[in-house]
BAMAR-388634 format. One record per residue: residue in one letter; x, y, z of N, C-alpha, C in turn. Coordinates in steps of 0.001 Angstrom, whole numbers. Atoms other than C-alpha are relative to their C-alpha. Layout:
// residues N
A/X/Y/Z/X/Y/Z/X/Y/Z $
...
END
This chain:
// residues 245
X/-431/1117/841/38410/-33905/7507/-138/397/-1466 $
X/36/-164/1284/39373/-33542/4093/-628/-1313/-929 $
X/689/503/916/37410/-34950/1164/1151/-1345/15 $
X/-1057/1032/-51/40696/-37126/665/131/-948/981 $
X/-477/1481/-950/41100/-38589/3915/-1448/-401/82 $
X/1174/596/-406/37269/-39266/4238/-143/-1237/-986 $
X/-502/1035/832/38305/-41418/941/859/-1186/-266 $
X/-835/1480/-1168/40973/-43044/2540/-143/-1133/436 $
X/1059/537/-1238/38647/-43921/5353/-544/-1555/-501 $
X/693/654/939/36193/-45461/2777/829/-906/-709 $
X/-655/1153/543/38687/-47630/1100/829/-1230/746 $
X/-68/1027/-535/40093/-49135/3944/-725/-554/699 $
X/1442/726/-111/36655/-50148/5257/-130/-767/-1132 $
X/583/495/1000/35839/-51401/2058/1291/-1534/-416 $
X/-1115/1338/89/39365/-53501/2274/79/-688/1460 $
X/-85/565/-1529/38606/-54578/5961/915/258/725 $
X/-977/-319/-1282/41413/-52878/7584/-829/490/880 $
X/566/-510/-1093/38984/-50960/9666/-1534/-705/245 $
X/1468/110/13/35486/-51868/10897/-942/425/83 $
X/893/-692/-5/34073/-49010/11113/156/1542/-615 $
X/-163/-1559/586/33844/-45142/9519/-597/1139/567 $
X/1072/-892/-817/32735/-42560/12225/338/1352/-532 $
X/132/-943/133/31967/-39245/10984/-737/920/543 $
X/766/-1079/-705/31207/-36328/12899/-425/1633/-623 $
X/354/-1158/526/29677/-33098/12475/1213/1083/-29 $
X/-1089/-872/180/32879/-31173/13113/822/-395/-707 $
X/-970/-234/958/34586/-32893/10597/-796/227/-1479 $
X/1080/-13/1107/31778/-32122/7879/432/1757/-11 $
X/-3/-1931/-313/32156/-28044/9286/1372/-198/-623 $
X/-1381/-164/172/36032/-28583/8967/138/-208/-1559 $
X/70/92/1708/35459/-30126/5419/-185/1243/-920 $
X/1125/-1038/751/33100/-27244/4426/1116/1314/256 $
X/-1176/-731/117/36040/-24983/5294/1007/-357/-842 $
X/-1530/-44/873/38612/-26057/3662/356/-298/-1083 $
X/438/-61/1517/36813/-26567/730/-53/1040/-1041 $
X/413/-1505/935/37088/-23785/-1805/-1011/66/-1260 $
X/890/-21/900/34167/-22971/-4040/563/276/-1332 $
X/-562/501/1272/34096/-22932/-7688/936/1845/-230 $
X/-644/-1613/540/35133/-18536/-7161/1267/-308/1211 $
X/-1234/-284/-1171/38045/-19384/-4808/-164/117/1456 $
X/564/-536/-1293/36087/-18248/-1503/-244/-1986/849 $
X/-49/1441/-818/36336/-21184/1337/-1754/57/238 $
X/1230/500/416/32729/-23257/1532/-100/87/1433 $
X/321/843/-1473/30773/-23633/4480/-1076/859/657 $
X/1231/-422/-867/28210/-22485/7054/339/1700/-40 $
X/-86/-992/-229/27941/-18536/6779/-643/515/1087 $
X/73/-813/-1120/27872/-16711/9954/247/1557/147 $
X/66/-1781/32/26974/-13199/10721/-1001/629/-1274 $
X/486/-225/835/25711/-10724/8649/1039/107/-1332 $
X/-665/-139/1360/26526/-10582/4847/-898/377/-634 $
X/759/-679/996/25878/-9076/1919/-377/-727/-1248 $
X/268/803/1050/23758/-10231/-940/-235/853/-1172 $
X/614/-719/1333/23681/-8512/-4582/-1856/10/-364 $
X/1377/156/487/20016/-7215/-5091/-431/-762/-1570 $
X/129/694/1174/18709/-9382/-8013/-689/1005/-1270 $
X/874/-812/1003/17566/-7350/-11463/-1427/-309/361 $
X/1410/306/-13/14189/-9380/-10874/-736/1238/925 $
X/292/-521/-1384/13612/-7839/-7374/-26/2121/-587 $
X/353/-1869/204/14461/-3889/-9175/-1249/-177/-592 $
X/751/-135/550/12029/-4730/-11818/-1242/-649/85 $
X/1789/1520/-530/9123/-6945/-9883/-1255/1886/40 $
X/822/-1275/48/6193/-4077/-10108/-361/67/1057 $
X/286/-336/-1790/5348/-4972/-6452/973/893/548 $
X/-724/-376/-275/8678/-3827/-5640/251/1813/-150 $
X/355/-1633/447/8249/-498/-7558/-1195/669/311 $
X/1021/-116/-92/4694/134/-6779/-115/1143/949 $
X/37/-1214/-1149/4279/3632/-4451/690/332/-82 $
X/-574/-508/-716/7396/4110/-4032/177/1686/182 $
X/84/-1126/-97/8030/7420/-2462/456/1005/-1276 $
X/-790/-547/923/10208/8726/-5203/-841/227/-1619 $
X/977/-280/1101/7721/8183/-7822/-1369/515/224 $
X/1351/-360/-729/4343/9225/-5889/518/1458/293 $
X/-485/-1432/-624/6446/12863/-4808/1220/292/-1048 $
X/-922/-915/1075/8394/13512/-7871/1535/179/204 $
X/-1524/83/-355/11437/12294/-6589/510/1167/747 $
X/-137/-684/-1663/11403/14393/-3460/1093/-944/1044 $
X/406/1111/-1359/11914/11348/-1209/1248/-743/-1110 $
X/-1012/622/1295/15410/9654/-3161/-798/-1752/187 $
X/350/1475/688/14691/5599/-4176/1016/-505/1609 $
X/-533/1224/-550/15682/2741/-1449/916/-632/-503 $
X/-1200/1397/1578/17360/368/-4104/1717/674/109 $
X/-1430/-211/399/20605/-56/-3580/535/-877/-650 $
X/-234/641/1285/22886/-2281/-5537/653/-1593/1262 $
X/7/1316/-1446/23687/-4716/-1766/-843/131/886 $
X/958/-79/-761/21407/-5539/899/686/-886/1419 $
X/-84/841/-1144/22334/-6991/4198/-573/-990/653 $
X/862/1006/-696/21115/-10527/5396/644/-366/838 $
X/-335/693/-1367/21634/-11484/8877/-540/-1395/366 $
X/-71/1048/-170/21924/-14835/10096/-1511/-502/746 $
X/1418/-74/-370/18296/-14272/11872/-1042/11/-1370 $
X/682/-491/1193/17080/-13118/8226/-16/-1673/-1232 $
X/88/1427/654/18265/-16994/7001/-359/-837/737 $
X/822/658/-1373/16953/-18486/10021/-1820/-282/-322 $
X/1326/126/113/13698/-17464/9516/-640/-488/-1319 $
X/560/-236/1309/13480/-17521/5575/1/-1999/101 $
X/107/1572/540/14432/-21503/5611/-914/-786/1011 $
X/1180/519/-1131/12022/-22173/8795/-1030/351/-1099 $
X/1221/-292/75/9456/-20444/6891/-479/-1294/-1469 $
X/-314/913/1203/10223/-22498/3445/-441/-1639/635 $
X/126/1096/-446/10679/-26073/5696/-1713/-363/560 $
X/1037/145/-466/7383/-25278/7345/-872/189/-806 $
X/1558/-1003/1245/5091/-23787/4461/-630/978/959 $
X/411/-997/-311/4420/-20637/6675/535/1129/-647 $
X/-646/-1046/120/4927/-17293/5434/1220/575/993 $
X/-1657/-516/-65/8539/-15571/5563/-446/1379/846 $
X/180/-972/-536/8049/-13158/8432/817/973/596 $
X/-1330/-221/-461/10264/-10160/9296/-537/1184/1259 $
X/617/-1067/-375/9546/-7605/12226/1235/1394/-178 $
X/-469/-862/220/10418/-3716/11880/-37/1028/1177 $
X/174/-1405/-899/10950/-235/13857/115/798/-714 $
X/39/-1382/271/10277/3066/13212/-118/1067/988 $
X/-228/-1438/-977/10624/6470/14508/529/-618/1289 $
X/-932/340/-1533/13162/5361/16957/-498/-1054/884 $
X/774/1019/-534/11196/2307/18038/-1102/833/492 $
X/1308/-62/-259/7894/4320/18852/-978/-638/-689 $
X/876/1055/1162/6509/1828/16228/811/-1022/-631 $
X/-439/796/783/7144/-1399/15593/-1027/-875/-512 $
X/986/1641/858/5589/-4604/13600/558/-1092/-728 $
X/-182/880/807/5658/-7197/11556/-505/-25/-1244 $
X/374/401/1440/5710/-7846/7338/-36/-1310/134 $
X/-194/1338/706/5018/-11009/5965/-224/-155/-1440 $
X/-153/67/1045/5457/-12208/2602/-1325/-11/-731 $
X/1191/155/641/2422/-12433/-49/-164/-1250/-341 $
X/497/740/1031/650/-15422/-1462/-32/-74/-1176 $
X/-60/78/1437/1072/-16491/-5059/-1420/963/80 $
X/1677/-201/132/-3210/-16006/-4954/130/1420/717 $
X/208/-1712/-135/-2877/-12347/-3390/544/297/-805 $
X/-837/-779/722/-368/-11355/-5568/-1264/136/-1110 $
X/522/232/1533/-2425/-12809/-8717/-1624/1215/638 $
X/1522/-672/-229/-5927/-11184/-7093/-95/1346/131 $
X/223/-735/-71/-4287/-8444/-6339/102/918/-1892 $
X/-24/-563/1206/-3375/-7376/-9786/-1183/-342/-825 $
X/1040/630/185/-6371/-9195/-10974/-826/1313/85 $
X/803/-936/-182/-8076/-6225/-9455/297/1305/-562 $
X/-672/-1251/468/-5900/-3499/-10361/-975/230/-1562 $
X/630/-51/1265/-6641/-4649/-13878/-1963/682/-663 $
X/1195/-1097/201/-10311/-4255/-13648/-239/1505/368 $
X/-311/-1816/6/-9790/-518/-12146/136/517/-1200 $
X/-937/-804/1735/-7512/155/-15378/-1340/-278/-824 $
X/846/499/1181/-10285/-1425/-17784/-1591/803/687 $
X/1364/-653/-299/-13281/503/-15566/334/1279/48 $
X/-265/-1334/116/-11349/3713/-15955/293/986/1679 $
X/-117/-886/-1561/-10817/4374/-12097/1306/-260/404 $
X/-1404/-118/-491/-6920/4164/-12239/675/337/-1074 $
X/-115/-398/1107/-6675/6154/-14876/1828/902/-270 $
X/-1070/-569/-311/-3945/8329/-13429/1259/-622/701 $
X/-1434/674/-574/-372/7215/-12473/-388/-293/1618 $
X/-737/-413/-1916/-450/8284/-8910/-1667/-964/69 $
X/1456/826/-789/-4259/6693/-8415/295/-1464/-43 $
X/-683/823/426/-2768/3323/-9697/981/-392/1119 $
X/-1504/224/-552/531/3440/-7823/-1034/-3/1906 $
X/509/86/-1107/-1913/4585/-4772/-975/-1482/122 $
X/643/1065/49/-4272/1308/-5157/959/-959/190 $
X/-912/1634/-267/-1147/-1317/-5375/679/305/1607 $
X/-485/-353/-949/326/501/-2359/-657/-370/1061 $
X/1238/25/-1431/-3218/508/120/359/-1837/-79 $
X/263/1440/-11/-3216/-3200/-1373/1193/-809/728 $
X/-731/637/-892/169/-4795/-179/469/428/1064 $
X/393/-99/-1124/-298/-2899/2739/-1092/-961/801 $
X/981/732/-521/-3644/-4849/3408/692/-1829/337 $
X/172/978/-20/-1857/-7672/2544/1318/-809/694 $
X/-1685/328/-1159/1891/-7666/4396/92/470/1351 $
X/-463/-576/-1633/1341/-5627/7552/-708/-683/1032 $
X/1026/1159/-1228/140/-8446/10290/117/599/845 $
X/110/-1502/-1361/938/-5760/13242/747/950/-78 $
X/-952/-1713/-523/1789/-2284/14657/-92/-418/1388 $
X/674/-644/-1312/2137/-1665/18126/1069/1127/240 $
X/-134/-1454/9/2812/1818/19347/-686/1020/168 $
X/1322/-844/416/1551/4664/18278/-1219/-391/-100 $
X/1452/728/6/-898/2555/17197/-127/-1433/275 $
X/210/1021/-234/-1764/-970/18054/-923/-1076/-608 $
X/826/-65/962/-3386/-3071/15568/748/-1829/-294 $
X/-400/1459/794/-3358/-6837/14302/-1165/-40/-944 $
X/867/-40/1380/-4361/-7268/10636/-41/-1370/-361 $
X/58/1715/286/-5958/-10903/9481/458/217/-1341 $
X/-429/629/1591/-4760/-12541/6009/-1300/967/-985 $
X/1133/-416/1230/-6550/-11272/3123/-1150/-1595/-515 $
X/904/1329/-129/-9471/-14006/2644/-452/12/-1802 $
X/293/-186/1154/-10293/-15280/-532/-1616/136/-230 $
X/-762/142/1102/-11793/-15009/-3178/640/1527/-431 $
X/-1315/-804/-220/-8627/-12700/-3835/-225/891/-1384 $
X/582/-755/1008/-10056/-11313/-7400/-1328/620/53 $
X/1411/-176/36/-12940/-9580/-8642/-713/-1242/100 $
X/730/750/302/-15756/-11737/-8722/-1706/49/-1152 $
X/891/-221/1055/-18514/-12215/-11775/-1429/-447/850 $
X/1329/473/-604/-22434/-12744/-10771/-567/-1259/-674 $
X/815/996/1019/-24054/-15856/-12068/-601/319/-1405 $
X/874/-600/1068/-26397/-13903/-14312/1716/472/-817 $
X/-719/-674/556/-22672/-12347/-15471/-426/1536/-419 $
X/148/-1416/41/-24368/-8826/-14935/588/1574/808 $
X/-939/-639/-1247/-22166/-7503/-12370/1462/-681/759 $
X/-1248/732/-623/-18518/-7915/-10899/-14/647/1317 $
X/-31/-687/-998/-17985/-7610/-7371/1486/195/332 $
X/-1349/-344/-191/-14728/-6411/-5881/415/-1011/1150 $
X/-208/905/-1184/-12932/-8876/-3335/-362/856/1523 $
X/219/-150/-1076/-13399/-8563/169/1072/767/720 $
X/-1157/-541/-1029/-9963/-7274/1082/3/1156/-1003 $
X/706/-1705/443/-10873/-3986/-1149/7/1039/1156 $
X/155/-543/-1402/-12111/-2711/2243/975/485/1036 $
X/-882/-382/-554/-8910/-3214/3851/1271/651/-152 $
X/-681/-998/934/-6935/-1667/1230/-508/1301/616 $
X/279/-1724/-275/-8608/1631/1638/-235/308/1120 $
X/-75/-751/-1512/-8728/1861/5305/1185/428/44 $
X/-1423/-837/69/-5200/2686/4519/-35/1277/-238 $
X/198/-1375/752/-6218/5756/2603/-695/965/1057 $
X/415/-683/-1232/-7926/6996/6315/851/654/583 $
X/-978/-253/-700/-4375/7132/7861/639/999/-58 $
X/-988/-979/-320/-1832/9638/8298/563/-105/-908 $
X/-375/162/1140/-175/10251/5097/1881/-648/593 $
X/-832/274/-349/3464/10185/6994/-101/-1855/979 $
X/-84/1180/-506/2670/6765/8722/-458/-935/-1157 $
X/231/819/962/1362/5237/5412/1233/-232/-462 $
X/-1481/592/785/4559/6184/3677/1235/-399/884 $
X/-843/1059/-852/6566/5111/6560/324/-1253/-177 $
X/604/1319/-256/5199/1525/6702/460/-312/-2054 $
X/-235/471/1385/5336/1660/2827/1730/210/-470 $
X/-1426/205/220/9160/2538/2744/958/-1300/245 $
X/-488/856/-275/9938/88/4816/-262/-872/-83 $
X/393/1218/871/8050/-2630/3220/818/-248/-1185 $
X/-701/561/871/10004/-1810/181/1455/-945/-103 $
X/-1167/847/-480/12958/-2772/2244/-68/-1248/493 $
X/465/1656/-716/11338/-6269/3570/-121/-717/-1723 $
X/309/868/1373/10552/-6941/-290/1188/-13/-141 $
X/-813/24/951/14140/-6043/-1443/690/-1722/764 $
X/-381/1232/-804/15285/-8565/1484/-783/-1013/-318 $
X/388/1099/62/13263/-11226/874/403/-478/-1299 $
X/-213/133/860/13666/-11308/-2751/1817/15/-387 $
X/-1507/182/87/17692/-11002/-2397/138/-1840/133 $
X/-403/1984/-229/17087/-14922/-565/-505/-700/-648 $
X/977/861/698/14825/-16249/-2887/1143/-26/-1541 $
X/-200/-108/1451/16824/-15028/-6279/2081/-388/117 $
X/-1372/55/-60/20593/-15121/-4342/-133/-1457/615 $
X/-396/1023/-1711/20133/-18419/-2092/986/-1489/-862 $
X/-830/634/240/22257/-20593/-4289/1371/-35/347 $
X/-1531/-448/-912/25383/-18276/-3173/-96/233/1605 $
X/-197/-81/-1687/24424/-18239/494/-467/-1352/862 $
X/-416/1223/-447/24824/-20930/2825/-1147/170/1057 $
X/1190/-546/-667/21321/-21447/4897/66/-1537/1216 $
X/-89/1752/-1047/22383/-24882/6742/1350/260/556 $
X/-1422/-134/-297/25452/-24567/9020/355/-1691/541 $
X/-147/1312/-465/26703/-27951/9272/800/-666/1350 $
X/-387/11/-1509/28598/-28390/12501/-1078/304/1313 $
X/891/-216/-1235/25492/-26961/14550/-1282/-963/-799 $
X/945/807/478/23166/-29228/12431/-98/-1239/359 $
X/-639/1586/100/24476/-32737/12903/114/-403/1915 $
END
């Protein structure tokens, strides 16, 4: 149903020719088709996968840059970042469940040919802030003095704080990072202690150097995706209205 005749509709209700105005969900889908947006492109429930322009934010978020291989190996290892990203209709599924519900935005992954898979989930405002929080004191206590020690600390950290499982090779479920998510000062103010998820940061630094940067590649690819729906979701359509109604 076009905008027009649904106006129609509405006016002869409103003049008592009819007594009633039934609208269904397939003529809301049919609307949403044959509607053209303000770039020409017909409106409506997107199906399948599509592509979303990575956002400048998302190149230049420092989480986003943080390890990556290319800067940790001297640009050995080329950069992820491309200039589109692919979101599948599972990938808007989950992002507006996770949004409607207030749970973290969860995505699972494979590697090495599926001998390893898991699950990322997104960060907390309060990890993010605690984690840099911490970084900072490093930088200001002189123990991330060097690029690569730095780049290695934010890396162990949103590892600790996105990888909720492996199974595989290895098998492994990781809890939330618990607060409090910063250093912490002593009463007396004679000592800072380091948070609690410190610990689980550097059990990273135990691992296999090739399964760290594995897990860390393909995190950068769960950040670029998530941050495509958060910075693009005005141009993508996350409600299909015909299967809604």
């Amino acid at each position: 149903m076009s905008a027009e005749s649904l106006k129609e509709r509405m006016k002869e209700f409103n003049d008592g020719k009819v007594g009633e105005v039934k609208v269904t969900g397939a003529d809301l889908a049919g609307a949403a088709q044959a509607t053209g947006g303000e770039d020409g492109k017909p409106a409506g429930g997107t199906k399948g996968t599509v592509q979303a322009d990575v956002p400048p934010e998302a190149k230049s978020d420092v989480f986003a840059h943080a390890g990556v291989t290319a800067d940790m190996h001297q640009g050995m290892v080329p950069s992820f970042l491309r200039e589109q990203i692919d979101i599948t209709e599972e990938d808007r599924e989950a992002f507006l469940r996770a949004i409607v519900t207030g749970d973290r935005y969860e995505r699972p992954f494979s590697l090495f040919g599926g001998k390893l898979t898991g699950t990322f989930r997104c960060r907390k405002i309060a990890e993010s802030d605690g984690i840099i929080a911490y970084l900072s004191h490093c930088v200001n206590k002189g123990k991330a003095d060097a690029r690569i020690e730095y780049l290695t600390l934010m890396r162990n950290a949103m590892l600790a704080a996105q990888v909720k499982s492996l199974r595989g090779l290895v098998s492994e479920d990781f809890p939330e990072l618990q607060a409090p998510f910063g250093p912490t000062r002593s009463e007396d103010g004679a000592s800072v202690s380091p948070p609690a998820w410190v610990g689980m940061a550097e059990s990273w630094g135990s691992r296999p150097e090739a399964l760290v940067t594995a897990l860390h590649n393909e995190l950068q690819r769960f950040e670029q995706r998530y941050w495509a729906m958060v910075m693009d979701a005005a141009n993508q359509n996350f409600w299909n209205p015909a299967a809604s109604i």
